[in-house]
N, C-alpha and C positions, 0 to 999 in steps of 0.2 A: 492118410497115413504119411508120417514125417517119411522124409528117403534118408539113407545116408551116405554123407559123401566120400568116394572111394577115392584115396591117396594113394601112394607108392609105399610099399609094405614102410621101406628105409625113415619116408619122412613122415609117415601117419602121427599126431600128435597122440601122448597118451595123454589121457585126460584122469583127470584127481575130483573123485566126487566130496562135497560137505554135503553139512547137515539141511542146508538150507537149498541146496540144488537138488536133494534128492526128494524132498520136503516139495520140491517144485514139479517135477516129474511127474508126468502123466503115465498110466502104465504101459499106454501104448511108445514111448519113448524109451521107459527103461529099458523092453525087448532090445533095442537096435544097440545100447551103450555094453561095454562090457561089466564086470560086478564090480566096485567101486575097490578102486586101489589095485583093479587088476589090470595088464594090455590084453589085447588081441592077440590072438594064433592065428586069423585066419584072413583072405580076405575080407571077408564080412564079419559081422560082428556075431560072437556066440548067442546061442539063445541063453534066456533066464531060465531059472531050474523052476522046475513046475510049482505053482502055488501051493502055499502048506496054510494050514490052520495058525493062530496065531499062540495055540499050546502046544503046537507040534514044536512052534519055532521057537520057544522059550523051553522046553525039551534038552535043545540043543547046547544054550548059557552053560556050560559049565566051570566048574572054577577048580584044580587049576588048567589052564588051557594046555590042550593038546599038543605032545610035541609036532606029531604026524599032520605034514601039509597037507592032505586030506581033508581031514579034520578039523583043523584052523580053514579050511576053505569053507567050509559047512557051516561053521561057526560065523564067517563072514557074511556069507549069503543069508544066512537069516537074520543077523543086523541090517544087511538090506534092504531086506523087504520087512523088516520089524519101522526101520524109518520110512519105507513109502508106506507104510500103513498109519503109521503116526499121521504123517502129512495129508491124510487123507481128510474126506468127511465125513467119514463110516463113524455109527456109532461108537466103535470102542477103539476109536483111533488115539486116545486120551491113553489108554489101559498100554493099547501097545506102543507109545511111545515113554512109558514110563517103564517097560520091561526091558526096553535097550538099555536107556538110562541109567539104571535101577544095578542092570548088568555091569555097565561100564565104569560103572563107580566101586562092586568090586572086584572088577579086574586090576583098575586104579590099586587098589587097598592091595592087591594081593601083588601085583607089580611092587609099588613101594616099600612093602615091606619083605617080602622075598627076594627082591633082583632078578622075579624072573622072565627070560628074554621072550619066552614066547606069549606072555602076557604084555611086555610092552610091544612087543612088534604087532600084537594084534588091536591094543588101542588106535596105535597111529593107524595102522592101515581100515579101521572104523571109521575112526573120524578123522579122516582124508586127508593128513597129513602126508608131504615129500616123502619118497622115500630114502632119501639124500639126509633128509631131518634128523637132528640128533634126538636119540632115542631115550638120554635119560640125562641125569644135570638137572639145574633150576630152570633153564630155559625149556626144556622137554616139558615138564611137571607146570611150570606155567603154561602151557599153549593146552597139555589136556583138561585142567583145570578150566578154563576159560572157555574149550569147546561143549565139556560139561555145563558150566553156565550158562550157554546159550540154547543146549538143549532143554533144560529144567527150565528154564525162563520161558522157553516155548509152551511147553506144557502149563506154567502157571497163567499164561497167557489166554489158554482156552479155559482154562480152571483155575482161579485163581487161590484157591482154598485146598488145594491140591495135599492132602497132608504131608503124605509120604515125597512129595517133590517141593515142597516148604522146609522139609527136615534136613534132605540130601541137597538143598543151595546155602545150608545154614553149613553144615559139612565142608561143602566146596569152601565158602566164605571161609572157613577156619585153615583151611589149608592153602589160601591162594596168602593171603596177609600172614606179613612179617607179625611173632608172635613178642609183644613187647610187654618190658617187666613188670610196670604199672597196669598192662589188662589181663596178667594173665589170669588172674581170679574172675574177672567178667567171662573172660572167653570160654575159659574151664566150666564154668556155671551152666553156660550157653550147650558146650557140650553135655553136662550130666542131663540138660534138660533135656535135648534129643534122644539119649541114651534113657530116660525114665519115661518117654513118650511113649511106648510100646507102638512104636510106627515100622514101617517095615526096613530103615537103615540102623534101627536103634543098635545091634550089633559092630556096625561101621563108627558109631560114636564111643563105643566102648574099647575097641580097639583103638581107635586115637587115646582115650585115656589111659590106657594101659600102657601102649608106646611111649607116652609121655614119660608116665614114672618106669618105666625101662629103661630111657636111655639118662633120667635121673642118677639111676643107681648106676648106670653105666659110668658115666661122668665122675661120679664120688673119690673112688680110688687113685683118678687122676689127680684128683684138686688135693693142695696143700691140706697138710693134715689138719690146721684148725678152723679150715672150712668144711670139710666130709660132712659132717653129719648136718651144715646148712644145707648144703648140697640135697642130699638124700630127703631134707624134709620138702622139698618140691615134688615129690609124691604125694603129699598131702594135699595139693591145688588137685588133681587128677581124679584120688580117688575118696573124699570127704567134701563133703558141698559147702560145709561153713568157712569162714575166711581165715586164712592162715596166717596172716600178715603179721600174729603176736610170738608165732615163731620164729621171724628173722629180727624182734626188735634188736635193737646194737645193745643196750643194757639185760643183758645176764638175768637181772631179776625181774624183768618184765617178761622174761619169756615162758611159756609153758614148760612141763619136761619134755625133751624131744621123745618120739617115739622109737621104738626099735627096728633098725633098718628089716631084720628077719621079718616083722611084723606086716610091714610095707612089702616086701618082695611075698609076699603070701598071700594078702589081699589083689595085690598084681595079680598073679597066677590065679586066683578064682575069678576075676575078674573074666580073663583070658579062658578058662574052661567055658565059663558062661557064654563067648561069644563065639566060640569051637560048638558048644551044643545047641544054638540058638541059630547059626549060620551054617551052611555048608558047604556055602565057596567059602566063608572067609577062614573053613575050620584050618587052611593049609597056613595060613598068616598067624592066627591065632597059635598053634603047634610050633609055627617056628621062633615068635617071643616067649613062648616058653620056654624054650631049650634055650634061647641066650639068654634067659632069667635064670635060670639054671646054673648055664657055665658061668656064670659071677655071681655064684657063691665062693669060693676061694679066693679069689682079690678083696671082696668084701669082707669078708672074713677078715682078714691081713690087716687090712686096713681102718675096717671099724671092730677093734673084738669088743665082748659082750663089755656094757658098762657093769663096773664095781658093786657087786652086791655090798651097801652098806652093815648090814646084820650079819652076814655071813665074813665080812671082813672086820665084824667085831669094833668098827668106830666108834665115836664117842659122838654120845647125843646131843644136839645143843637146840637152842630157843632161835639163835640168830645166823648168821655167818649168809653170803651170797653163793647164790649158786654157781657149783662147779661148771667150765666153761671148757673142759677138754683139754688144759692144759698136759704135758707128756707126764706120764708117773715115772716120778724118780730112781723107784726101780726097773723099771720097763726102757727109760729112756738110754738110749746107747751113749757112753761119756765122751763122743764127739760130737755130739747132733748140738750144735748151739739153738738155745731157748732162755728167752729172758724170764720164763716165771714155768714153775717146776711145782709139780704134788707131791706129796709123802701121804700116804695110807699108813700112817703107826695105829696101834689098835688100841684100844681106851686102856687096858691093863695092860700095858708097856709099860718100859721105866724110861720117866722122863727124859734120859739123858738119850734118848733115841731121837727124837725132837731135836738136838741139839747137833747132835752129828749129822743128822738131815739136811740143818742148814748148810751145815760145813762142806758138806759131799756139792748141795747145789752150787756153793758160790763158789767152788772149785770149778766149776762146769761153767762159771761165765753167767750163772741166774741172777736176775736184778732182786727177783723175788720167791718164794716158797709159800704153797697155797698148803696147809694141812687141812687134810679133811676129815670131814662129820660128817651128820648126817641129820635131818631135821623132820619133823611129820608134816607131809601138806595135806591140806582138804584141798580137793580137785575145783576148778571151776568149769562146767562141760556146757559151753553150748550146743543147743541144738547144731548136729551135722558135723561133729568135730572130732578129731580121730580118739578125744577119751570118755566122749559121749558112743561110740564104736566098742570101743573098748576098756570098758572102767574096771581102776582095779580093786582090787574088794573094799567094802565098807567106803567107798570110791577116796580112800586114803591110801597116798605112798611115802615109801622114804626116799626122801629125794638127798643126793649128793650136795654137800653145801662144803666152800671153805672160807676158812681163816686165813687173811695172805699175811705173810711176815715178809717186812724188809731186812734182806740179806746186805746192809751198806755196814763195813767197817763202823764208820764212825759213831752208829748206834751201838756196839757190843765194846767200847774201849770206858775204862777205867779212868779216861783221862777229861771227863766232863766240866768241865770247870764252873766256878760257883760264882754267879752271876748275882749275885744277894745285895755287893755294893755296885751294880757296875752300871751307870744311869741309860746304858741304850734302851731300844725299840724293847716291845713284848713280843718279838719275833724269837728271843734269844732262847735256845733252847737249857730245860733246867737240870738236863740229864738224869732223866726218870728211870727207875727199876722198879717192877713188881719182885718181890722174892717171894716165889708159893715154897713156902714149906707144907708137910702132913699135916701139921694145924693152924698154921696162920699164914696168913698173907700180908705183905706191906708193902706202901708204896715209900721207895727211899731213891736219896738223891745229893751230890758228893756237900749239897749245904742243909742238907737233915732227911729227917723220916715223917708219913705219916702218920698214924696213930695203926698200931697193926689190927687185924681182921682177924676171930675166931676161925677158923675154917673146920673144926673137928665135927662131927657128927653130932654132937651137943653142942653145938651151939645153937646162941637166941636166935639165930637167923641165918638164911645164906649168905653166905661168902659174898658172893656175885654182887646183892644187895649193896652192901657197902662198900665194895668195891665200885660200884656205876655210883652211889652219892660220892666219894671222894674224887672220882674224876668228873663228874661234874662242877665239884668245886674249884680246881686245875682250872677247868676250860672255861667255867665263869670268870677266872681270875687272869686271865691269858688272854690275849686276845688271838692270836694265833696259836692254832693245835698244835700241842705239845707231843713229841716220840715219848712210847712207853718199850723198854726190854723186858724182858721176860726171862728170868733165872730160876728155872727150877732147884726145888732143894733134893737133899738124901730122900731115899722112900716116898718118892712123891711119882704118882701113876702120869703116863702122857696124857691121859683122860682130864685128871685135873688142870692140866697148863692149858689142853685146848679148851674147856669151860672158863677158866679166867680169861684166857685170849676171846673169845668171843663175849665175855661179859663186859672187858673195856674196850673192845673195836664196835661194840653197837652202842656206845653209848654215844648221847648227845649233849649240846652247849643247850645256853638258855635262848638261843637265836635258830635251835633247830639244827645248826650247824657239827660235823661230827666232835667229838670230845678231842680225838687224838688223830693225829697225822700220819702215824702210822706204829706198826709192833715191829718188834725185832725179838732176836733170841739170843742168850748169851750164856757160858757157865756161872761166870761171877757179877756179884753187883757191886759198887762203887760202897767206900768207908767215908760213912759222912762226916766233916772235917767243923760241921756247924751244927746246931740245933733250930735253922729259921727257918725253916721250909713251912711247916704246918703254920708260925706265927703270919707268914709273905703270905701266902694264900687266903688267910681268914683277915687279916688287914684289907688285904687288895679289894677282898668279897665286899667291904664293911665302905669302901670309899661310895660316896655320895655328891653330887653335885647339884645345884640347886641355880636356874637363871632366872633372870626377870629384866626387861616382859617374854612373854607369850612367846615372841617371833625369835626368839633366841634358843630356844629348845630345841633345835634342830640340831645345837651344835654340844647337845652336852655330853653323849657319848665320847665325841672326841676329844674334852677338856676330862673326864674320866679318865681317859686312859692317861695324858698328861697328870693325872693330879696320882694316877696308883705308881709312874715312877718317881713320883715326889717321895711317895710312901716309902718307896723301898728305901732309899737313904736317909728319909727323915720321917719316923715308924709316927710322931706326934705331930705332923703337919695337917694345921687345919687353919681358918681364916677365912677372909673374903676380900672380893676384889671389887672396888665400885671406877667404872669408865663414864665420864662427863661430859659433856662439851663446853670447851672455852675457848671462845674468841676462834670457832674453827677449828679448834685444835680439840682432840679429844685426847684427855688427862688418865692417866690410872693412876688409882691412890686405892690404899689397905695393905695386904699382905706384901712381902721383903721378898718374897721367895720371886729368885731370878726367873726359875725355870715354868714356874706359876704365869708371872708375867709376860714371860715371852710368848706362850700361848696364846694366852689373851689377846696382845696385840694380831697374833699372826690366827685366830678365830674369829675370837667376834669385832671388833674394830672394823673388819671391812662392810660387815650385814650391819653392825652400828650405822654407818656412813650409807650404805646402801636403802637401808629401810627409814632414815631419820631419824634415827631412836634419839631422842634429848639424855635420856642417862641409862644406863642398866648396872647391875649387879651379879655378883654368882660366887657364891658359897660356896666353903669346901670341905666337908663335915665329916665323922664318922660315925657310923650306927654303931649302939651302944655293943658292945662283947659280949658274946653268948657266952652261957653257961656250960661245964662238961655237957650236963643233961640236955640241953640246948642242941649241944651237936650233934650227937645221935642222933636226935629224931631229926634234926630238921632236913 
């Protein structure tokens, strides 16, 4: 029998048990030590409280821990002797050291999410921490974390297949590492898999996903308004197993419809029931993220209220427009809050000039831009594990919010567009476009002509829209830079009709894939054309051809094209060819007079002439023959 050595009460050392001294302990030793984390009262050392079964002393685990130091002392003693059991060789030394364990992890869970003191003070004084030790902070939460580790690592040491202590170091590992933005989908995964393992912490991995999109939603109301609802969808890593990553893409129309925060704070809460009925230490942690899931509902609310029923707000349907992106609604938004781009909700049977005042209202308020919205049908795409695979909405079609943005800059709604018909610069030069929808026709006009106007009535051979996307595709074939189109509603003309034309020429495209136009604006009035060359300049420019030779010159005829269509605008019959030589080292141009012809040439091909060897080349400058009325129609 060990002795032990008697000091002067004053200088007796207290001694601090761990996992691995008591693990060490023989039981005739622990009689002489006092119970771990506690000093002596006496000369000699107290006895140990009488042996118990090892159901008596998991009996005793309860969660949440007792105020009454009694109690917490009872509670201790049997993690003591729960650990010299563990460290034993007894057969179910395995069993009872995964019932400390097991325990101590949720006290862990119920400490960190309650704050409460008599569960941390019974951690540290478990696992043998100072009692000087700070009891909560990161440094707290790492030293228990790590003494957990090295418990569960003990155990998997004698079992290595340990389930239940395989699941609770996957746990620990989730909470000791910093949680970084590119794992969190891995990590989150890692937990659902714990949480779907039916193991014995699977509740403890549930309550970490639950907490996660708690303090999600927590977060939301603080963040800048047109992050919130990014914010909130990091609920969707916690509680949907497929990859979320197409809800934060930066492009609007890559991303899914976001979910409804209500949605997310309700799957939380079942969540949260689930590990309250499953658990019954962790039911007091579970009860208490409810209630702060709870109390933020009213800031939530505030903050995100319900998105805009498009049907019920009576929008106007369209085929195209990009998805609404939570900019502030124009009427909702307070006329101080500065915002560069502003919604308008008009409802398809408005009158036009409601649009128009819209703009006015926003670019009073300092907006660069004005999103109108519609509303468009999507078919769902749900993968496996995805919050609309969860939750599909009927015929798994919705109406999704889409807008139309208009630029709100002066210089697109002025009268004062000048006609650029003789003026030899760049095809940058804007032509000062107007659509004017009247109740039966539409036209594009412009202060150097019009283009051929548009049926719009209900007997007409075709839609609107239709020939509107062929005549701005002709524009934007004709342009090399996308041209502004304004937008002038006429008398008795509904808003429904302006935002269908606004999204029939904002989706249209060039022949390079490239968009048609630069952008729309909105105005009362359109420009009195002062010319009749608009339609001829466009179908000219269309009709220009360029022809090289050899081979290796083709690279550059796009760019001798757009040289040769401002030949056209000043001189409507210019055509010819130009042949470059070499003589004597020098390379020659001889054919066409035209100055502006030849300076191209020189400053295009001459240097790939010289660069590639060419001994001669050529390049035509032609026109394709004139279509017919009937021609233009269809084509």
């Amino acid at each position: 029998m060990l002795r032990a050595m008697r000091l002067p009460r004053a200088t007796r050392p207290r001694p601090r048990c761990s996992l691995a001294l008591l693990a060490a302990l023989t039981l005739a030793a622990a009689l002489l030590w006092p119970a771990c984390g506690g000093a002596s009262t006496s000369a000699t050392p107290a006895p140990a409280p009488a042996p118990r079964s090892m159901a008596e002393d998991a009996a005793l685990l309860v969660v949440p821990v007792p105020q009454e130091a009694a109690a917490r002392d009872a509670i201790a003693a049997a993690l003591a002797r729960l650990a010299q059991h563990g460290g034993s060789a007894r057969a179910d030394a395995v069993d009872a050291a995964w019932t400390r364990a097991h325990y101590l992890l949720d006290v862990f869970d119920d400490a960190r999410v309650r704050a409460a003191p008599a569960s941390r003070a019974l951690l540290h004084r478990a696992l043998g921490r100072a009692e000087d030790a700070p009891q909560r902070g990161p440094e707290a939460s790492a030293a228990v974390l790590d003494a957990l580790a090295i418990e569960l690592d003990a155990i998997l040491a004698r079992q290595r297949l340990h389930e239940d202590a395989l699941a609770a170091r996957a746990l620990v590992r989730y909470d000791r590492a910093p949680l970084l933005r590119a794992e969190v989908h891995g990590r989150m995964n890692a937990l659902d898999a714990v949480a779907r393992g039916g193991n014995a912490v699977s509740a403890n991995a549930r309550l970490r996903l639950a907490g996660y999109c708690q303090r999600a939603l927590a977060d939301a109301p603080q963040a800048p308004a047109g992050l919130r609802r990014g914010v909130v969808a990091h609920c969707l890593y916690a509680l949907y197993p497929a990859d979320p990553a197409a809800y934060f893409a930066p492009d609007p129309a890559a991303r899914p419809p976001m979910p409804a925060w209500r949605v997310l704070a309700a799957d939380t809460d079942a969540l949260l029931a689930a590990v309250a009925s499953e658990s019954a230490r962790l039911a007091p942690a579970a009860l208490t993220l409810r209630e702060r899931l709870g109390e933020l509902e009213p800031a939530l609310a505030q903050a995100l209220p319900a998105a805009l029923d498009p049907m019920a707000a009576g929008l106007t349907r369209i085929e195209g427009g990009r998805p609404y992106d939570n900019a502030p609604l124009l009427d909702a938004a307070a006329a101080s809050a500065p915002a560069d781009e502003l919604a308008a909700a008009v409802p398809a049977s408005a009158p036009a000039w409601e649009l128009v005042d819209a703009a006015a209202q926003a670019r009073s308020r300092g907006a660069r831009a004005l999103q109108l919205l519609a509303w468009r049908e999507q078919t769902l795409e749900r993968p496996p594990g995805d919050y609309w695979r969860v939750h599909p909405p009927p015929d798994n079609r919705l109406a999704r919010l889409v807008v139309v943005p208009v630029r709100l800059s002066e210089d697109l709604v002025s009268d004062a567009a000048a006609d650029t018909e003789a003026n030899g610069a760049a095809d940058a030069l804007a032509l000062g476009l107007h659509l004017r929808i009247a109740r039966d026709t539409w036209q594009i006009l412009s202060p150097s002509g019009a283009l051929p106007a548009i049926a719009a009535s209900s007997a007409a051979a075709r839609a609107p829209e239709q020939a509107l996307a062929e005549q701005l595709r002709a524009v934007a074939d004709a342009f090399a830079t996308p041209q502004h189109l304004v937008l002038v509603p006429g008398d008795q003309v509904t808003a429904g009709a302006v935002i269908a034309a606004a999204d029939a020429a904002w989706s249209q495209r060039a022949a390079d894939g490239q968009p048609a136009l630069a952008s729309l604006g909105l105005a009362a009035n359109a420009p009195v054309p002062r010319a009749q060359s608009l339609a001829a300049r466009i179908e000219r420019r269309n009709r220009a051809r360029v022809t090289l030779a050899p081979a290796p010159l083709e690279a550059r005829a796009a760019l001798l094209r757009a040289c040769y269509r401002r030949v056209l605008d000043r001189a409507p019959k210019a055509k010819g060819a130009l042949r470059l030589s070499v003589q004597a080292s020098e390379i020659v141009i001889s054919g066409s007079r035209d100055p502006e012809l030849r300076a191209c040439a020189r400053e295009l091909l001459i240097p790939l002439v010289r660069e590639r060897g060419i001994p001669s080349a050529t390049a035509e400058f032609s026109l394709t023959p004139e279509t017919t009325g009937a021609d233009r129609r269809t084509r």
